[in-house]
N, C-alpha and C positions, 0 to 999 in steps of 0.2 A: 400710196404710202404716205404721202403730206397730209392727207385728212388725219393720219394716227399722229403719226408725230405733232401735228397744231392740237390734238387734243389730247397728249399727255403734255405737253406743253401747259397746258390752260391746267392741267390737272396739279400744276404747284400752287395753285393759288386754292386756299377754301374760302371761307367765308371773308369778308370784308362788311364791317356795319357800325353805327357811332353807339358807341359807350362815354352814359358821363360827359368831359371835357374834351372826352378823345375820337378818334379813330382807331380801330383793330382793324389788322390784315392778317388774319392765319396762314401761312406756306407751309407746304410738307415736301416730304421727299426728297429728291437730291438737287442742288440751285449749283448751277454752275453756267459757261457761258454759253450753252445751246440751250441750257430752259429755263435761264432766267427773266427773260423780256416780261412776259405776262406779269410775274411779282413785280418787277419794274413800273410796269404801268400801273397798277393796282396801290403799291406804295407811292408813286406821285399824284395819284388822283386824291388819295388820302389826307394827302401834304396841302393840297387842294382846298380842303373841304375844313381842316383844322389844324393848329399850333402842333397840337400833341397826336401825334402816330403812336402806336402800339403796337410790334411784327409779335406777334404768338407764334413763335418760332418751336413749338413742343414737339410739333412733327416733321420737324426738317432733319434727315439724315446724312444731309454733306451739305457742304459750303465750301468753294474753294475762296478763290484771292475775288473773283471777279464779284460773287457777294459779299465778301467783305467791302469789297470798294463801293459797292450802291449802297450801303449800310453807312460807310462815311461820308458819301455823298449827303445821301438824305440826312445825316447829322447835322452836316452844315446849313442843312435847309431849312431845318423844322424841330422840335422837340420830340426825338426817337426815343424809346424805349423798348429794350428786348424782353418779353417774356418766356420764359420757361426754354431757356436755350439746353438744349444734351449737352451731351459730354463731349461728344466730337465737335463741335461749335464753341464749347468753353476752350477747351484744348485750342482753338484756331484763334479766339481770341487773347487764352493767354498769351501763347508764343506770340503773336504781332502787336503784342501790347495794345490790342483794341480793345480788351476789357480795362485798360485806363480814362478810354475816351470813350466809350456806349456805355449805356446804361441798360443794366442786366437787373432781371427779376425774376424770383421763384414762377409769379404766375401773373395773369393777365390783369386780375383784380388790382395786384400789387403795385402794378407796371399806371395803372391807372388814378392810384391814387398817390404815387409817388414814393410809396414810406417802400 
């Protein structure tokens, strides 16, 4: 049963590769704190490698507290950028007023070029 779970695990994390000035990290599905570690890793390697992260958040379908907190973490780290965040992740950052401190974009391009 651990080989399934390490590999839906791995399965938040898509693609990761350098765009432009930046880095993108795609995550999907639900990030909470039994499958967040892998975006974890993936988002600091990112931080890693350039200033500007870019999380293409279009397919992520929950986020509890614990990704909001690696999200502000990594804010204080690096120059974060969310793309294409749903509805249920706007709602999470409305209510904890994390949409005053992240930076939200319709889409990855946008997230990339800042405007």
């Amino acid at each position: 049963m651990t080989g399934a779970r390490d590999a839906y695990h791995d399965g938040v994390v898509g693609d990761s590769y350098p765009a432009g000035a930046g880095w993108v990290v795609a995550a999907r599905g639900e990030l909470d704190q039994d499958t967040l570690a892998p975006l974890e890793a993936a988002l600091d390697a990112a931080a890693d490698r350039s200033r500007l992260v870019v999380l293409d958040a279009g397919a992520v379908t929950f986020g509890d507290s614990s990704f909001l907190n690696l999200l502000l973490r990594l804010h204080h780290l690096t120059t974060l950028r969310i793309a294409a965040p749903g509805d249920q992740l706007r709602r999470v950052f409305a209510l904890t007023g994390a949409d005053t401190v992240l930076s939200l974009y319709p889409t990855v391009e946008d997230a990339l070029e800042g405007s």
